[in-house]
KELODREN-225980 format. One line per field, with one value per residue (C-alpha): residue number from 1; residue in one letter; chain; x, y, z. Coordinates in steps of 0.001 Angstrom, whole numbers. Example, Ala and Ser with C-alpha at 12.3 -4.5 7.8 and 13.67 -1.06 7.14 Angstrom:
2
pos = 1,2
code = A,S
unit = A,A
px = 12300,13670
py = -4500,-1060
pz = 7800,7140
//
This chain:
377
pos = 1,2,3,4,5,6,7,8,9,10,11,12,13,14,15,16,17,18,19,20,21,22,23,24,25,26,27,28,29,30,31,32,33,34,35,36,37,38,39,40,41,42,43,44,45,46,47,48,49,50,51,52,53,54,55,56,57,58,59,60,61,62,63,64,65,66,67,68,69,70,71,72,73,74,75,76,77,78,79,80,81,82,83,84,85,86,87,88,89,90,91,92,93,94,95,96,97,98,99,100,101,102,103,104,105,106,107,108,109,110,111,112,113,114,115,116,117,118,119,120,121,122,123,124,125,126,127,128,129,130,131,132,133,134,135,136,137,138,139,140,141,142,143,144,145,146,147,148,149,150,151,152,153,154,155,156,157,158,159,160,161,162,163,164,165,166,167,168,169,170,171,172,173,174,175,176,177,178,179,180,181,182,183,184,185,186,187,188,189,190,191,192,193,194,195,196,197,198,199,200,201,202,203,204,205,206,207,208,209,210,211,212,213,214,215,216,217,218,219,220,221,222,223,224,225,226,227,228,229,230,231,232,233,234,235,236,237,238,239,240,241,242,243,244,245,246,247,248,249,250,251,252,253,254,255,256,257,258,259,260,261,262,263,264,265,266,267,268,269,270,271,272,273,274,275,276,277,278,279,280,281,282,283,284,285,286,287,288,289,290,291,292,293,294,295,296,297,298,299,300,301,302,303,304,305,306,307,308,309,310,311,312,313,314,315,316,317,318,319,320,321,322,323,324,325,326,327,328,329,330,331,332,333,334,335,336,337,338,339,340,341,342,343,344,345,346,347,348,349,350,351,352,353,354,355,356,357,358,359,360,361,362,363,364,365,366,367,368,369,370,371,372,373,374,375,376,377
code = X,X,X,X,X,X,X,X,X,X,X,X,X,X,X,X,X,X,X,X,X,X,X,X,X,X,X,X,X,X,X,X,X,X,X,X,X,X,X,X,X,X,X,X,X,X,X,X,X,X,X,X,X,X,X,X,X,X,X,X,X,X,X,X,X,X,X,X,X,X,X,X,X,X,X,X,X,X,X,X,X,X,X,X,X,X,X,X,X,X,X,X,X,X,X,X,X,X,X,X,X,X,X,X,X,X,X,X,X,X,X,X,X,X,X,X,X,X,X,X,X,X,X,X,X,X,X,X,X,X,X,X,X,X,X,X,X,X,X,X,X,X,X,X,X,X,X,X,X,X,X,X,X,X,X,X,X,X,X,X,X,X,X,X,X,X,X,X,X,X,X,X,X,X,X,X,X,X,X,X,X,X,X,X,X,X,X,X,X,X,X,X,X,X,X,X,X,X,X,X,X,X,X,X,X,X,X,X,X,X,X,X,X,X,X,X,X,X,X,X,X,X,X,X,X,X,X,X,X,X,X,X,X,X,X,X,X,X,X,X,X,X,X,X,X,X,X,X,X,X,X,X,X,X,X,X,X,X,X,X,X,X,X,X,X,X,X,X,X,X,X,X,X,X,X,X,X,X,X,X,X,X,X,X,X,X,X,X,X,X,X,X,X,X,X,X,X,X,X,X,X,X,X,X,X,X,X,X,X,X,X,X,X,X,X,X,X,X,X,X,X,X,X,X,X,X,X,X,X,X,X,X,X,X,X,X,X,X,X,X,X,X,X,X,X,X,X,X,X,X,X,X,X,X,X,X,X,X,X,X,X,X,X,X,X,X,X,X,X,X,X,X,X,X,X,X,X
unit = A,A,A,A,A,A,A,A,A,A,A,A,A,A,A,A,A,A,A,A,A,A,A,A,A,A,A,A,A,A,A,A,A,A,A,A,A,A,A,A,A,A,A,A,A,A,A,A,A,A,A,A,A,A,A,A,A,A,A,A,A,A,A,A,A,A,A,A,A,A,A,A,A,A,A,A,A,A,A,A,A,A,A,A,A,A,A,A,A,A,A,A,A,A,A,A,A,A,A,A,A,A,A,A,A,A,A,A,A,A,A,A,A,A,A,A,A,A,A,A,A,A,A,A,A,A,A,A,A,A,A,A,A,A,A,A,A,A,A,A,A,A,A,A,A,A,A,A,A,A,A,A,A,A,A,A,A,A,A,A,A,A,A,A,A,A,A,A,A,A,A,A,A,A,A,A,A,A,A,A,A,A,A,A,A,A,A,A,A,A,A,A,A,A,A,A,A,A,A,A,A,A,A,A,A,A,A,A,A,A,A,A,A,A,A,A,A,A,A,A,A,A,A,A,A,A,A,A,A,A,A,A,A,A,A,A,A,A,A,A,A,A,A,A,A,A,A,A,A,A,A,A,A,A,A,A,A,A,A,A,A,A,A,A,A,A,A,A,A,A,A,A,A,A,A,A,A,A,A,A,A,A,A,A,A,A,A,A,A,A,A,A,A,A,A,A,A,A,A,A,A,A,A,A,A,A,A,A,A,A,A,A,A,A,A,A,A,A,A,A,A,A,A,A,A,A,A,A,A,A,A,A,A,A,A,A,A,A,A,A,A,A,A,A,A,A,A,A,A,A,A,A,A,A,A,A,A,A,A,A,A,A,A,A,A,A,A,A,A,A,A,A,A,A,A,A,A
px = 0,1383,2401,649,2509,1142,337,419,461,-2213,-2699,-4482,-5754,-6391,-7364,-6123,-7179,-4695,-5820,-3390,-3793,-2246,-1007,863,891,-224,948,-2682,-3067,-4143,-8011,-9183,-11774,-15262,-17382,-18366,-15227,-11973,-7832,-7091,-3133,-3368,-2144,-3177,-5344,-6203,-6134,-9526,-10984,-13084,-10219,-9101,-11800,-10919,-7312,-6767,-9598,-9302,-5533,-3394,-1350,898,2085,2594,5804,7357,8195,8725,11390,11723,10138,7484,6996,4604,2643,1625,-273,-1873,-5851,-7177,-9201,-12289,-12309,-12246,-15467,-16598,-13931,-15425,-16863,-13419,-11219,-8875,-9367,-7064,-9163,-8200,-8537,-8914,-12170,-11247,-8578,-7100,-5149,-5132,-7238,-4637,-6978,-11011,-13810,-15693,-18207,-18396,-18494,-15316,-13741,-14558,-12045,-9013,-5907,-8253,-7171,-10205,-11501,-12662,-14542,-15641,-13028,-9217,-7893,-4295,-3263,-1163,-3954,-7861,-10639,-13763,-17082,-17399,-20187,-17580,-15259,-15503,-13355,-11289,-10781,-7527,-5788,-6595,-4261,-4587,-3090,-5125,-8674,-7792,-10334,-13066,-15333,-15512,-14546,-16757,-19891,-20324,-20033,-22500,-24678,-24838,-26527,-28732,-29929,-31194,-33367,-34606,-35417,-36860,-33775,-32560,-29034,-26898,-23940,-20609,-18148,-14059,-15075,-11524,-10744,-10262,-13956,-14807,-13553,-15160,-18485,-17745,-16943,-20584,-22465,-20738,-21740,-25079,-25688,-26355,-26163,-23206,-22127,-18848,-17266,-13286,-11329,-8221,-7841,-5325,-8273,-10743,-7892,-8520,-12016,-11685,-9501,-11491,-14499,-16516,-18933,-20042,-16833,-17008,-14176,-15740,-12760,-13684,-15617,-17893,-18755,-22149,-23237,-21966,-23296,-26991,-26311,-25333,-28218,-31185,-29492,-29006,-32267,-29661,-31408,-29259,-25886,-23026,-20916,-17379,-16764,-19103,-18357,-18468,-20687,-20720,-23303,-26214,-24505,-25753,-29082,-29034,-28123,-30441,-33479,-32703,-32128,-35577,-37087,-36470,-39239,-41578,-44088,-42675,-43543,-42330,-42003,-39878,-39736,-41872,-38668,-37200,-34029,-30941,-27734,-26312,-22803,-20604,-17068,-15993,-12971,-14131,-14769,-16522,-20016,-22590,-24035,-27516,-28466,-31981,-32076,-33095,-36580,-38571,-38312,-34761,-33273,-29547,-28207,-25789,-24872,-23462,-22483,-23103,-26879,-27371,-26211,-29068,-31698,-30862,-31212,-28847,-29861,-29231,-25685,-24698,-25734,-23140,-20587,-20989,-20170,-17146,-15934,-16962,-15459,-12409,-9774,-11718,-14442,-13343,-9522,-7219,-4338,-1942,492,2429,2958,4099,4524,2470,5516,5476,2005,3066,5774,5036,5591,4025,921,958,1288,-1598,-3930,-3593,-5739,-4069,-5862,-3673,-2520,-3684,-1802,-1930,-317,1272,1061,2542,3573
py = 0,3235,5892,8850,12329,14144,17341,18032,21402,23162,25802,29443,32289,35094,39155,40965,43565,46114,45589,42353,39421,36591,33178,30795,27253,26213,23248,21883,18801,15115,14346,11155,10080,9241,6261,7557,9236,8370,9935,10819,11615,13973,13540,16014,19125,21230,25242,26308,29744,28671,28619,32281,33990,32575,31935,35816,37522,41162,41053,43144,40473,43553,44270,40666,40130,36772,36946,33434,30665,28465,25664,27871,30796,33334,35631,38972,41400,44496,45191,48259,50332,50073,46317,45766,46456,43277,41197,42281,38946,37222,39700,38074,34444,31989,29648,26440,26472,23968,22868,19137,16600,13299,10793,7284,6785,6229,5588,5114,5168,1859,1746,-772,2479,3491,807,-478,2958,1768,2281,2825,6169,8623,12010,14294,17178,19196,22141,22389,19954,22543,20480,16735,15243,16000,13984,14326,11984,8841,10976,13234,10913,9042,5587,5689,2689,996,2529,5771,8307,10405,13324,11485,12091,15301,16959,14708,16731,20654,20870,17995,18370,22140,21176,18280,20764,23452,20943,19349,22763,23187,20261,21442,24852,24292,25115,23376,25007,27099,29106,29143,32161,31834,28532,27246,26758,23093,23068,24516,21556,18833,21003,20649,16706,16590,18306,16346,13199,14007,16086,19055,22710,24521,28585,28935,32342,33229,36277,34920,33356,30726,30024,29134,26840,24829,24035,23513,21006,18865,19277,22355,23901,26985,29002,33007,35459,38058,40826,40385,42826,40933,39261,40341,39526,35951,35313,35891,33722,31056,31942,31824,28810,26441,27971,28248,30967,29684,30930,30195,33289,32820,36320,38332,41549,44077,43771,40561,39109,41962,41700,37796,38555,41315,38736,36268,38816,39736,36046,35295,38292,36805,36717,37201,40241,43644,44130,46599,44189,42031,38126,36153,33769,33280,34270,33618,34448,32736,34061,31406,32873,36568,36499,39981,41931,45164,45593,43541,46105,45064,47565,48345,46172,43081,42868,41617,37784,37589,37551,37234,35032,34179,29596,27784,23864,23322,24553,22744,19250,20267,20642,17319,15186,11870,9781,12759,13171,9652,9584,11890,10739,7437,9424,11436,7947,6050,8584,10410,9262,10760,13559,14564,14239,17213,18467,20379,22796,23096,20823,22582,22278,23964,26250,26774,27669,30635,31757,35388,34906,31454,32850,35548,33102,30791,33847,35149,32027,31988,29382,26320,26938,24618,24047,21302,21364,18094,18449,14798,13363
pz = 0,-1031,2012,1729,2908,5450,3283,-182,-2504,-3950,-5604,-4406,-5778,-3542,-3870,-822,632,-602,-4010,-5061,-6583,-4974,-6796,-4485,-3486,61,1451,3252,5250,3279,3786,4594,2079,3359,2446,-1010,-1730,-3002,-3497,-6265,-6883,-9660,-12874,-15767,-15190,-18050,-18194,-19450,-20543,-17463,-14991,-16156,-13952,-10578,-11515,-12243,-10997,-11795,-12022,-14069,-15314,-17196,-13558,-12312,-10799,-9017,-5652,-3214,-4814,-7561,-5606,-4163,-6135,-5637,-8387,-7582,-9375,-8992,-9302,-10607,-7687,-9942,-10471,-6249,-5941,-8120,-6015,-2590,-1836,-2466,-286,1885,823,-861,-3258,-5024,-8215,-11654,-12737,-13932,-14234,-14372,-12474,-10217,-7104,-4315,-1169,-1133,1252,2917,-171,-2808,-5348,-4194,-3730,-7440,-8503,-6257,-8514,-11214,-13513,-12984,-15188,-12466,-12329,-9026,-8444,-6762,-9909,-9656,-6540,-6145,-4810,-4550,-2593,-3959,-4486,-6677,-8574,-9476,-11037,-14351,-14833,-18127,-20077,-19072,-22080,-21568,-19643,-17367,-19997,-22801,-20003,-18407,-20625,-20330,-18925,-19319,-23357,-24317,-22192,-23474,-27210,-26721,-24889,-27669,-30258,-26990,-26299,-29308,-30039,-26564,-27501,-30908,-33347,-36414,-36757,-34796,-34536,-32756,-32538,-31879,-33393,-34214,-30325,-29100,-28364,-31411,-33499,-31195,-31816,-35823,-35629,-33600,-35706,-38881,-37280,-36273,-39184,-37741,-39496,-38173,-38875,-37806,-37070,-36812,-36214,-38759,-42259,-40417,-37735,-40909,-42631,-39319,-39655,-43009,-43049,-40354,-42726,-41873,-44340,-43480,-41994,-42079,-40880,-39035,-39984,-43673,-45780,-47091,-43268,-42980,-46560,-46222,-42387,-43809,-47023,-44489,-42101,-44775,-45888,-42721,-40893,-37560,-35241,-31947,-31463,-28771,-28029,-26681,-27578,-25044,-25359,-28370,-31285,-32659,-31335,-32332,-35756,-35346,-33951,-37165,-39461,-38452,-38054,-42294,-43014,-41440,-43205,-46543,-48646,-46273,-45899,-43807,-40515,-38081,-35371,-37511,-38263,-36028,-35630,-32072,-32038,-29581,-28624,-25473,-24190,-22744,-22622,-22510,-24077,-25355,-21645,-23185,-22795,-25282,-27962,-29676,-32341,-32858,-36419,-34802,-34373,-31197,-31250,-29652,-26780,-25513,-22266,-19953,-20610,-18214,-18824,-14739,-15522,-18367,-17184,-14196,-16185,-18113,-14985,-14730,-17299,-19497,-18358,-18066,-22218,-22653,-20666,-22470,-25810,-24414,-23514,-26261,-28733,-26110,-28971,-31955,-31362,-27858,-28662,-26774,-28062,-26058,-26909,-23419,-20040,-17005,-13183,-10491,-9768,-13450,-13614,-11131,-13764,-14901,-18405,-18636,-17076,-19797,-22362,-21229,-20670,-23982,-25057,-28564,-30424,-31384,-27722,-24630,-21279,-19097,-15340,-14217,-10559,-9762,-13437
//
C-alpha cells in the first residue's frame, strides 16, 4: 500500500485587501476520504478559458511580478481600484482552483463504489484539480478505459460536455441550426466533428484566415471570418441557408453578437411580408465565454423575437437530470480518442504555472494553444 505524505500542494488564488492578486501554493493537510469518496493523486489538469476567472480575478497580469522561490513561487499582481469592488466577496481568501482533471485513485472510502475505482485512472470534475492530490465523491469521477491516460482524459469533462450541450440545447429549444463564434478553439472543433456526425447545421465564425484553414480542413462547411468585408453579406447567405437561429458566443463583449441577432433577423425576413415588429422567428444568442470583456451592444435592427443570455455547462447538465448526463458521458468515452480528442500545446509544473511569463502566455488564449499542469507526473 502506497504511504501517503502528510500534506500536499495546492494551488491558491487570492485578492487581498490592498488591491493584489495573490497566486501561491499552500501546502494543506491530506483528507481522509469518506465512504463515497476516493484519493485521487493527480495527474493532468487542463487550463480552461473557465479557470481564467478565478485563476486571475481582476488582475493586471501587465504588472505581475514573481516573488517566493523556484520551488514555491509566488505571483503577484496588482488590481485596478475600480475592479475591487466586483472582487469584494473574495477579499482576503485563498481559493483552489482547476475545474477538472485526471489521475489514479490512491486511497477510497468503505463503499463498494469506491472501492470499485481503487488504482483505477479517474476524469474528475468538481473544483481544486491545480493540486497533487484532490478527494472528492465517486459521482464526481468518471473511470477511463484501461488505455486511456490520465493526460489522454484530463479533458473529459468541461470541453466535451459544453459542445454536446450546444446541439442538446437546441433540439430542446426548438432550433434546427446554430452558430458558434471563436469557433476554431479546441472546443470549437469537437463542436464541428458533432455536428458532422449528427448532421447538424453549423455557422462557424473566426477572427483569422489561419483560424478558418482549421475548420476547413477537419471538414466544416459553413466558416465566415468576421474581420472580412464581405462578413455580414456571407453570415446571412449562411443563415437563410441552414435555418440556424441559436448561437453560442465565446466572444461576449463588443458587437458581434447583435450583428448575429441582425443577421439572423434579415435572413428570417427573406421573402416574407414587412412588418415593423420584424420576423416572427425566435431568435438567440447565449454568451458562454468573454474572451471579449466590453459591454454587449444590440443595435436596434433586430426585431422583437430575440433575446440574448448568460450559458453555463453546470446549468445545463441540471436541467438534463442523470440519465441525461450519463448519455453523454458514455459518448465522451466512447469517442475520447476521436471527437473529444485534446491536443496540447504546453505541459508545465504547479511552480510553473506561477511563472510570470508562462501565465501571460496561457492567458492570452491563442488558439492552437492549450496548457496542461502536471502536478505529480
Amino acid at each position: 500500500m502506497t504511504t501517503l505524505p502528510d500534506q500536499y500542494l495546492q494551488l491558491r488564488s487570492e485578492i487581498t485587501a490592498d488591491a493584489r492578486l495573490k497566486l501561491s501554493l499552500a501546502a494543506v493537510p491530506m483528507p481522509v476520504p469518506g465512504a463515497d469518496e476516493v484519493l485521487v493523486r493527480v495527474q493532468a489538469a487542463p487550463i480552461n478559458p473557465s479557470d481564467m476567472g478565478l485563476l486571475f480575478g481582476a488582475g493586471d497580469l501587465a504588472t505581475a511580478r514573481n516573488e517566493g522561490s523556484a520551488e514555491r513561487p509566488v505571483l503577484v499582481a496588482d488590481v485596478p481600484q475600480a475592479a475591487m469592488r466586483g472582487m469584494a466577496s473574495r477579499v482576503g481568501q485563498a481559493m483552489p482552483v482547476g475545474n477538472e482533471g485526471a489521475g489514479v485513485v490512491v486511497a477510497a472510502g468503505a463503499s463498494e463504489a469506491a472501492q470499485a475505482l481503487m488504482g483505477r485512472t479517474v476524469a474528475m470534475l468538481g473544483g481544486d484539480m491545480y493540486a497533487e492530490y484532490r478527494c472528492l465523491n465517486v459521482a464526481q469521477c468518471m473511470a477511463l478505459p484501461e488505455a486511456v491516460s490520465a493526460r489522454e482524459g484530463a479533458s473529459c469533462f468541461v470541453n466535451p460536455l459544453t459542445a454536446l450541450s450546444m446541439p442538446e440545447t437546441m433540439r430542446m429549444e426548438g432550433h434546427k441550426a446554430l452558430v458558434h463564434t471563436a469557433a476554431a478553439s479546441n472546443l470549437g472543433q469537437m463542436l464541428n466533428r458533432i455536428c458532422i456526425a449528427d448532421g447538424v447545421p453549423l455557422v462557424n465564425i473566426v477572427r483569422k484566415p489561419e483560424q478558418a484553414a482549421i475548420l476547413r480542413e477537419i471538414g466544416a462547411t459553413h466558416v465566415l471570418d468576421s474581420t472580412a468585408p464581405d462578413f455580414m453579406k456571407r453570415l446571412i447567405d449562411a443563415l437563410a441557408e441552414t435555418g440556424a437561429t441559436i448561437a453560442f458566443d465565446a466572444i461576449g463583449g463588443g458587437p458581434l453578437a447583435g450583428q448575429i441577432l441582425v443577421a439572423m433577423e434579415a435572413a428570417a425576413s427573406r421573402g416574407q411580408t414587412y412588418s415593423r415588429y420584424g420576423s416572427a422567428s425566435p431568435k438567440q444568442v447565449y454568451v458562454y465565454g468573454r474572451l471579449d470583456l466590453s459591454p454587449t451592444t444590440i443595435p436596434p435592427a433586430v426585431g422583437m423575437a430575440w433575446g440574448v443570455g448568460g450559458y453555463l455547462l453546470t446549468y445545463f447538465l441540471q436541467k438534463i437530470g442523470s440519465d441525461g448526463r450519463r448519455r453523454l458521458r458514455e459518448r465522451v468515452l466512447a469517442e475520447l480518442g476521436t471527437t473529444f480528442a485534446s491536443r496540447y500545446s504546453h505541459e508545465i509544473s504547479l511552480a510553473q504555472a506561477l511563472d510570470v511569463d508562462t501565465a501571460r502566455a496561457y492567458n492570452a488564449k491563442h488558439t492552437g494553444e492549450k496548457y496542461l499542469i502536471r502536478p505529480t507526473a
